[in-house]
C-alpha positions, -999 to +999 in steps of 0.1 A: +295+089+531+279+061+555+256+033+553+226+055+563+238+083+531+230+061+512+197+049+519+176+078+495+200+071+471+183+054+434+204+034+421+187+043+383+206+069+387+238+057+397+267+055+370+278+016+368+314+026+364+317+047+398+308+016+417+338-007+433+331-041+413+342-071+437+354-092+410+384-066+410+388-071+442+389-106+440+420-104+419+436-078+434+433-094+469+461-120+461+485-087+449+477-060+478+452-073+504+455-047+527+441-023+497+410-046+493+403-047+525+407-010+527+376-010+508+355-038+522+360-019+555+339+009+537+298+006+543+293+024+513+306-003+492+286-033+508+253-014+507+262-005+468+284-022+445+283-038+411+295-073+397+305-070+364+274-056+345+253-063+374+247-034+404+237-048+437+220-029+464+221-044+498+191-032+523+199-039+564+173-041+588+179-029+621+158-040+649+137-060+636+131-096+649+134-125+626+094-131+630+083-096+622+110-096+584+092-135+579+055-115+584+072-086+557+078-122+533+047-135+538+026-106+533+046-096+502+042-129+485 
């Protein structure tokens, strides 16, 4: 599954424990590095992931110029 898979996905609906958690990979990175980076070479992991208790979801913009995502922060705020 790609980046782009998982753009429709809700992450309400994601189970916490199904997620890679990077402070794993932070320890394991000293034992096997070449698994870690294994799975930081996987988009799916960097667009969702957890830390901890915590899920993150990453969102990329493509295209745009750095004015038009400052008019998106201004207009938003």
């Amino acid at each position: 599954m790609g980046a782009k898979d998982l753009s429709g996905i809700d992450i309400r609906n994601v189970k916490k424990e199904d997620l890679v958690d990077m402070r794993e990979l932070e320890k394991k990175e000293k034992e096997n590095p070449e698994a870690v980076r294994k799975e930081l070479n996987n988009p799916q992991n960097w667009r969702l992931h957890r830390r901890g208790d915590v899920v993150i979801e990453n969102s990329y913009t493509e295209g745009k110029t750095i004015n038009e995502l400052f008019a998106v922060l201004v207009a938003s705020s």
